[in-house]
C-alpha positions in Angstrom: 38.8 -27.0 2.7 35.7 -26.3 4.8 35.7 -26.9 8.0 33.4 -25.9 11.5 31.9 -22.5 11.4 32.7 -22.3 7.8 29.7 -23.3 5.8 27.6 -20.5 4.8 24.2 -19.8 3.1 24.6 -18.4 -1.0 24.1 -15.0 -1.3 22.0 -15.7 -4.0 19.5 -16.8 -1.3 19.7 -13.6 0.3 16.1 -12.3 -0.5 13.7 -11.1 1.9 10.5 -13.3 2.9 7.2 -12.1 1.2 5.2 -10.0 3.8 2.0 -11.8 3.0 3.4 -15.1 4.1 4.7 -13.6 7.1 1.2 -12.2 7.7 -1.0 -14.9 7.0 1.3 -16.6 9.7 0.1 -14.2 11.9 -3.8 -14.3 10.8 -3.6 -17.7 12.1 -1.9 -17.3 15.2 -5.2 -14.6 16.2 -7.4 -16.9 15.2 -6.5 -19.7 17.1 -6.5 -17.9 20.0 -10.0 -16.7 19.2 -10.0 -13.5 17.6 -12.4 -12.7 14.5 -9.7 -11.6 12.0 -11.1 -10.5 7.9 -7.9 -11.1 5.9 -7.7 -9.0 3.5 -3.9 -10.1 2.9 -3.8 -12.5 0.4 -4.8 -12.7 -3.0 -7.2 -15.8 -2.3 -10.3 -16.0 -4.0 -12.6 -17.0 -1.1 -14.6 -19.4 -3.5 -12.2 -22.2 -4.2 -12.3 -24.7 -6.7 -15.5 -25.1 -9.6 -17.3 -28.0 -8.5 -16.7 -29.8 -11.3 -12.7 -29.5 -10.8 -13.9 -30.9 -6.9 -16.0 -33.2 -8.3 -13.4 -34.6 -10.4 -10.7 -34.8 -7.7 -13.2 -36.6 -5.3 -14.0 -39.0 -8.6 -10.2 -39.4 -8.8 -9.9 -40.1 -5.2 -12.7 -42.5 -5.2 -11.5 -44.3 -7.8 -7.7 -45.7 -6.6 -6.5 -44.8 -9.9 -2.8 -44.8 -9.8 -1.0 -41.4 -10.0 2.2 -41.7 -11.3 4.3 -39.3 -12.8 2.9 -37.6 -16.1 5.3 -36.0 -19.3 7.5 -32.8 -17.5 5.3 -30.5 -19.5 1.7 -31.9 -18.1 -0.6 -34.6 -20.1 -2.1 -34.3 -22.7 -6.0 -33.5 -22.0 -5.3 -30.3 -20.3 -2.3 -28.9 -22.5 -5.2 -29.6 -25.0 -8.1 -28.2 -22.9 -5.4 -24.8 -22.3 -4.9 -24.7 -25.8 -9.0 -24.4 -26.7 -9.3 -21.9 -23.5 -7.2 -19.6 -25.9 -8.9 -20.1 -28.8 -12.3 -19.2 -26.6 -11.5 -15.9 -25.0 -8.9 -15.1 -27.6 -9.4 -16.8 -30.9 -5.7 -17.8 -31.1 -4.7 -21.2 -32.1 -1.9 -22.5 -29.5 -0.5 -25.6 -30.6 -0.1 -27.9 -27.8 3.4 -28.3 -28.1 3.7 -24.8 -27.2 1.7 -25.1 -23.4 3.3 -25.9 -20.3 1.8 -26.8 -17.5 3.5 -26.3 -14.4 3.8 -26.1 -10.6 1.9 -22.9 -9.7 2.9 -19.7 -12.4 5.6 -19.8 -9.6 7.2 -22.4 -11.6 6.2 -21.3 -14.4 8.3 -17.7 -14.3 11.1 -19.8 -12.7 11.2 -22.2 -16.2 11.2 -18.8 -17.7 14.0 -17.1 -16.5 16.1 -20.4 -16.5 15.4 -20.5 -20.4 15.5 -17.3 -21.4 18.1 -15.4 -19.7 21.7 -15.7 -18.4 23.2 -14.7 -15.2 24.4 -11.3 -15.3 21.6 -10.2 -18.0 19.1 -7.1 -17.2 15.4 -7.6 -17.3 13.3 -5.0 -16.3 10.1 -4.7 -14.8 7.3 -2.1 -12.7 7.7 -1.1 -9.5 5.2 -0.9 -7.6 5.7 -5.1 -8.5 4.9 -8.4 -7.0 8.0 -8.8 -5.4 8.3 -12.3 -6.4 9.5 -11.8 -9.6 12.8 -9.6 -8.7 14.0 -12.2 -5.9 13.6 -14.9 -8.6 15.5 -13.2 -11.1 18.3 -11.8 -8.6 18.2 -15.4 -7.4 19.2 -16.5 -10.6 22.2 -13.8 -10.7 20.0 -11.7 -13.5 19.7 -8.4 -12.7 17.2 -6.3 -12.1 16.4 -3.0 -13.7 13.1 -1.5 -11.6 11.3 1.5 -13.6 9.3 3.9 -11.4 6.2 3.6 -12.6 3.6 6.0 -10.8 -0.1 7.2 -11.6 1.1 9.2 -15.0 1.0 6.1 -16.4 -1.0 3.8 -14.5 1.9 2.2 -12.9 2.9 0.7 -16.3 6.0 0.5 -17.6 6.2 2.7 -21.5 8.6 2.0 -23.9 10.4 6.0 -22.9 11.0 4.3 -19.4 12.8 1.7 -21.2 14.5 3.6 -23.5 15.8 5.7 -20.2 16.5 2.1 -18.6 18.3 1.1 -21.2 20.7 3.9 -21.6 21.4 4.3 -18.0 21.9 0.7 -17.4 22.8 -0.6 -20.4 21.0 -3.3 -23.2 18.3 -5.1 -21.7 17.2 -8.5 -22.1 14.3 -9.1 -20.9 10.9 -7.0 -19.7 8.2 -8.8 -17.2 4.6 -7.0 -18.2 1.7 -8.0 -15.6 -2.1 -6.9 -16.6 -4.0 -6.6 -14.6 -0.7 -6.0 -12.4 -0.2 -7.0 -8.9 -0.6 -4.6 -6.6 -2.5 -2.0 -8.0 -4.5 -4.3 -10.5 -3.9 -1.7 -13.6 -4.1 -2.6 -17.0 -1.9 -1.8 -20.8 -4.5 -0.8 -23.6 -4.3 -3.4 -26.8 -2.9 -0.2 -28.4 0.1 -0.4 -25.2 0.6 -3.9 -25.3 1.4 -3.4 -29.2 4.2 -0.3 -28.7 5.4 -2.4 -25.9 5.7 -6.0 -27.9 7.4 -3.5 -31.3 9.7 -2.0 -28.8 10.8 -5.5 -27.4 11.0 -7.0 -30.8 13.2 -3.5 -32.5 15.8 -4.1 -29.2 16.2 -8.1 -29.0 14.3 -7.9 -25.4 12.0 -11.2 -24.2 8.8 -10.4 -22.8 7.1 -12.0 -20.3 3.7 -11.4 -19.8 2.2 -12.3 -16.6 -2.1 -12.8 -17.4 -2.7 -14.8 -14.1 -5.9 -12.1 -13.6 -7.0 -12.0 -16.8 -10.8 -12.6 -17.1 -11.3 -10.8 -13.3 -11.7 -7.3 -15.3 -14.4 -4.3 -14.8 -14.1 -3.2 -18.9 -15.7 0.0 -19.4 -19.0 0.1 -21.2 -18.2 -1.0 -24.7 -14.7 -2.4 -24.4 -13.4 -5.4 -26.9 -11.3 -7.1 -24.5 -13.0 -7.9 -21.9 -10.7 -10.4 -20.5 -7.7 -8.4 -21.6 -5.3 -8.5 -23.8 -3.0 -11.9 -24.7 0.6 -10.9 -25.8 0.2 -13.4 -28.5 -2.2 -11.5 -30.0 0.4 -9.5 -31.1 3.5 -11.5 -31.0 4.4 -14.8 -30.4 8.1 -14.5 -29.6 7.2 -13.8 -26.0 6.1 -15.8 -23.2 2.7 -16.2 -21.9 2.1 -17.1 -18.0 -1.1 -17.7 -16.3 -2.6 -20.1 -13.5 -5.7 -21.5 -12.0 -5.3 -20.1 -8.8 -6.9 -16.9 -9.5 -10.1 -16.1 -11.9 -10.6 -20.4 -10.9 -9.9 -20.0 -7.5 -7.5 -22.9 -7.5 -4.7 -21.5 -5.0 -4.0 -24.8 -3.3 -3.6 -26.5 -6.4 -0.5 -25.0 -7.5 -0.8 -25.4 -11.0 -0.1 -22.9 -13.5 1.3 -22.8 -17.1 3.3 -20.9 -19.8 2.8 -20.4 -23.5 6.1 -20.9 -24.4 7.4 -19.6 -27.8 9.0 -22.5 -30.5 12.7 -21.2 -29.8 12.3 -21.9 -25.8 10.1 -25.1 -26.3 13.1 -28.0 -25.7 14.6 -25.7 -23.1 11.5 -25.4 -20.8 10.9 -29.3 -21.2 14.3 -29.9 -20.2 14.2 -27.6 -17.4 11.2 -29.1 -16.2 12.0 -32.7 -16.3 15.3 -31.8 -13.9 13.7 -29.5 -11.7 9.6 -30.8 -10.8 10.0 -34.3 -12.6 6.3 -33.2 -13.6 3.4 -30.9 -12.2 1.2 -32.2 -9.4 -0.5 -35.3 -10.9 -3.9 -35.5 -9.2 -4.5 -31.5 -9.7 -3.6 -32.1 -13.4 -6.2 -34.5 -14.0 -8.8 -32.8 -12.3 -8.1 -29.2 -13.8 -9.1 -30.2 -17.5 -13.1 -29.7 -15.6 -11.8 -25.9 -15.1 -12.7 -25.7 -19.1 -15.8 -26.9 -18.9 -19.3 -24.4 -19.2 -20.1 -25.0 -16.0 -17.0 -24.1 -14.4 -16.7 -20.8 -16.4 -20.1 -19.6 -15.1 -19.2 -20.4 -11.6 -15.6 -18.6 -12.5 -17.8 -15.2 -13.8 -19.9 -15.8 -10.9 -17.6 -14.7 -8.5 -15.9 -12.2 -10.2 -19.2 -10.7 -10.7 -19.3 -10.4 -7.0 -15.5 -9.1 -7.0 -16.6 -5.9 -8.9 -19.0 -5.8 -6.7 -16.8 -5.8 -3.8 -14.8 -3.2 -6.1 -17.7 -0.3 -6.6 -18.2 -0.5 -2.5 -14.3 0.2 -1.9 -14.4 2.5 -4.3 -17.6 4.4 -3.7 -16.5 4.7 0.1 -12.7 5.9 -0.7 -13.4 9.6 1.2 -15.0 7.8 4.2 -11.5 5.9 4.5 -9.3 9.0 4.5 -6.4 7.7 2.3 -4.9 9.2 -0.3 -4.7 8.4 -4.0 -5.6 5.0 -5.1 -4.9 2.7 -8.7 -7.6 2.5 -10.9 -8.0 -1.2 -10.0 -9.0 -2.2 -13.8 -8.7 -6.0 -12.9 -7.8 -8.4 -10.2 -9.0 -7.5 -6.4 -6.9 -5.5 -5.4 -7.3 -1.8 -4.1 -3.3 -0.2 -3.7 -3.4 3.3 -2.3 -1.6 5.8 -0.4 -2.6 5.9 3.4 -2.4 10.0 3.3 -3.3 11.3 6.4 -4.2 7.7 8.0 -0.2 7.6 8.7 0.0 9.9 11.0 1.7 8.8 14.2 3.1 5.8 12.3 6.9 5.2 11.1 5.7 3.6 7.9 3.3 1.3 6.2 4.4 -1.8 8.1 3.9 -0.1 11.6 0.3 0.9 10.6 -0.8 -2.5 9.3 0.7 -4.2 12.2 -1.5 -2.3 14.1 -4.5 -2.3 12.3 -4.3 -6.4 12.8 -3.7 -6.2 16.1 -6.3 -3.7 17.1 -9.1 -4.0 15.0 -8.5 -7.8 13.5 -8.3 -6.2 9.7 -5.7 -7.5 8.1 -3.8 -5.5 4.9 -0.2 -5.2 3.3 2.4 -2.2 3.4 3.8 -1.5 0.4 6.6 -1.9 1.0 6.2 -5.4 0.3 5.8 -3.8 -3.6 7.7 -1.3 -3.6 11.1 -0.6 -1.6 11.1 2.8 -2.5 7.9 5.0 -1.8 6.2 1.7 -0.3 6.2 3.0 2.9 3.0 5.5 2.2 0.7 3.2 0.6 -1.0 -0.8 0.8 -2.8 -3.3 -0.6 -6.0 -4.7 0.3 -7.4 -7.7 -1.3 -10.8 -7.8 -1.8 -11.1 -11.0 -3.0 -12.6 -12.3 0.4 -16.4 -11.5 -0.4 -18.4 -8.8 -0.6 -19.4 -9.0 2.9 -15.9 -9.0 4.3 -15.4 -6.4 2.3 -18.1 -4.0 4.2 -17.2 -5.2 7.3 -13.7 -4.5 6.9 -13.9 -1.4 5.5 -16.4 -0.2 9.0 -13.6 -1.7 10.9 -10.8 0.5 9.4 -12.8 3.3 9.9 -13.6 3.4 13.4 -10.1 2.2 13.9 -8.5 5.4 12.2 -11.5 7.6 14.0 -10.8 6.1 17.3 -7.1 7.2 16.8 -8.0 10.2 15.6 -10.2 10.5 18.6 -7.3 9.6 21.0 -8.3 6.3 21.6 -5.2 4.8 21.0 -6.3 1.1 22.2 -9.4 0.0 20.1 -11.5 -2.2 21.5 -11.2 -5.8 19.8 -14.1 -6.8 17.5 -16.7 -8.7 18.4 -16.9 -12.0 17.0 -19.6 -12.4 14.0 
C-alpha cells in the first residue's frame, strides 16, 4: 500500500537528458540577453521547409479544412508519395502497406523496438552513437550491447565485433546500423552493408537501419550510390527508418517513417494506434509536396552548400589544432578529438562550456556519444550555413590562441 513519501519515479526512466537539449536551452538564454551566439549544436538544417511543403501548409491553413485524425500509419498520398521516393533514388518497389509514417524517426525507432524486441533481449549498436537510441532501448528493459567502434573501421560496427559481442554477451537480437551515422557522419560500403545484412540474417538478428541522412552525402568521384545505400536493397527482413527533418529540413515537423518488413506490419499499426492515435495531421498533408521536383532541387541545393561548409572545416583542420577527425562521408557533422585544445580542461564538457560562454560558439562533448573516450572529442554541426561556419571556425581559433596566449577571459564577440 503506498502511502506519503513512497511514490517513486521507474527506473526505467532513469536515462540522462540529451546534452544538445540542455544546450540549445542555454543558446537561448545568451541570446536573449543579447549575445551573438553561432550554434553549432544541433543538427538543424538552417533552411527549413521546401516552399512547396510551406506553401502547402499555408494552403491548408487558409483553407479551414478540418484536420481530424488520419489511419495510425499516415494517409494514403504520402505512404504512396514515400513509396515512389524509393523507387526514385533506389529503384525498389515498397508496397504501401509496408510504410509507416510516424511522429518524428523518434517514433519511428520507438514502434520498432516495441515490435521487434522483448524486454531482456540484446541489440547492439556503435559507439560513438546518437545516444538516443540506447536510452530507448534500456527504457524498454532491452539491453544494450555497445561495440567500440574507432577509426580502424570508420566507427562502424563489422560483423567480427559482433561475433566478439555475441560470445561475450550472449545471442543477440537485434543490431541498430546508422549511415551516414550520427556523430561522426561515416558511412558502410554497399559491399559492408551486404556482410552486415548475411551476418544478421545467418544469426536470427533484426536490423535496423537508421537512413535519416541519406541523400546529404560527398560520394567520391565515380561512386554509384550517391545517396547511399537502402538496407532493402539487400534484404527486406529488416527495418528501414528515415525522416524529413534532415536532407528536407523539416525539424519542427516531427514526422518521420519506417519501412517496415510484412512480419512486423500488424504489430507497428497496432502499436501506433495505442500510442500516437496517428502522426501530426496538418504536417502529413503538407509533406506529400517534399516529393515533388521542386522540393528536391531546393533539398540538393542546400546540401550542395553543406559540402561546401564541409571542404572549409576540413581544409582548415591544422589551423584548429584538434586532433583526429571522422571522415564525415554524409550528414554535417565534423566529430573529432580536441588533442591539444584540452589542455587545462577536465573534459569535453568543461571545454564546450567554455567555449559558449567565452566566445558565443556553441559545440557538443562527446560525451554526449560516447561514455567512454567521449571526453577527448566533439561534434560540430555544420549544418548552420556556410557562413556560420567561417565565422565560427575564426571564433574557435582565437579562442584556443587567446588561451594559449594566457588570456584566459576572451573578450565577447561583437554582434554581426
Amino acid at each position: 500500500m503506498s502511502g506519503p513519501g513512497r511514490l517513486t519515479v521507474a527506473a526505467r526512466a532513469q536515462v540522462p537528458p540529451f546534452a544538445v537539449m540542455d544546450i540549445l536551452a542555454r543558446i537561448a538564454q545568451l541570446r536573449a540577453a543579447g549575445r551573438d551566439v553561432i550554434s553549432f549544436c544541433a543538427g538543424e538544417p538552417g533552411g527549413g521547409a521546401p516552399s512547396a511543403v510551406s506553401a502547402a501548409a499555408a494552403a491548408l491553413h487558409a483553407s479551414a479544412t478540418p484536420l481530424a485524425y488520419t489511419a495510425p500509419l499516415g494517409i494514403v498520398e504520402l505512404r504512396d508519395a514515400i513509396a515512389g521516393h524509393y523507387k526514385r533514388w533506389y529503384g525498389l518497389d515498397v508496397p504501401e502497406r509496408n510504410v509507416a509514417v510516424t511522429t518524428g524517426s523518434s517514433g519511428a525507432f520507438l514502434l520498432t523496438f516495441l515490435a521487434a524486441f522483448n524486454a531482456g533481449d540484446r541489440v547492439a549498436l556503435a559507439r560513438p552513437g546518437y545516444p538516443a537510441y540506447k536510452n530507448i532501448l534500456r527504457a524498454l528493459g532491452i539491453q544494450v550491447v555497445e561495440l567500440d567502434c574507432g577509426p580502424e573501421s570508420r566507427y562502424q560496427p563489422t560483423p567480427a565485433q559482433l561475433d566478439a559481442a555475441a560470445r561475450e554477451h550472449g545471442p543477440l537480437s537485434g543490431l541498430v546500423l546508422a549511415s551516414p551515422a550520427n556523430p561522426t557522419g561515416t558511412m558502410v560500403t554497399r559491399d559492408e552493408l551486404h556482410d552486415l545484412t548475411l551476418w544478421c540474417a545467418a544469426n536470427s538478428v533484426r536490423l535496423v537501419s537508421d537512413e535519416i541522412y541519406h541523400g546529404i552525402t560527398y560520394p567520391a568521384a565515380g561512386s554509384a550510390d550517391t545517396r547511399g545505400v537502402c538496407a532493402w536493397e539487400l534484404d527486406r527482413a529488416g527495418v528501414v527508418i528515415s525522416s524529413f527533418s534532415k536532407y528536407w529540413g523539416m525539424t519542427g515537423w516531427r514526422l518521420g517513417w519506417a519501412i517496415v518488413p510484412d512480419d512486423l506490419v500488424d504489430a507497428v499499426d497496432a502499436l501506433a494506434g495505442n500510442v500516437a492515435l496517428c502522426p501530426p495531421a496538418p504536417a502529413q498533408l503538407a509533406a506529400v509536396a517534399a516529393f515533388s521536383p521542386e522540393s528536391y532541387a531546393e533539398a540538393d541545393a542546400f546540401v550542395a552548400d553543406f559540402a561546401r561548409s564541409r571542404a572549409y572545416l576540413l581544409a582548415n583542420l591544422d589551423r584548429l589544432g584538434w586532433g583526429g577527425a571522422a571522415p564525415a562521408d554524409g550528414a554535417f557533422y565534423l566529430y573529432a578529438e580536441l588533442g591539444a585544445a584540452m589542455d587545462g580542461f577536465a573534459d569535453s564538457a568543461a571545454y564546450c562550456s567554455t567555449l559558449l560562454e567565452s566566445a558565443g560558439v556553441a559545440v557538443v562533448p562527446g560525451l554526449d556519444f560516447d561514455t567512454v573516450r567521449g571526453r577527448g572529442t566533439v561534434r560540430l554541426s555544420f549544418a548552420s550555413g556556410y557562413d556560420a561556419v567561417r565565422e565560427g571556425l575564426e571564433r574557435i581559433v582565437a579562442f584556443q590562441d587567446g588561451r594559449r596566449a594566457g588570456h584566459a577571459a576572451a573578450v565577447p564577440p561583437q554582434p554581426r
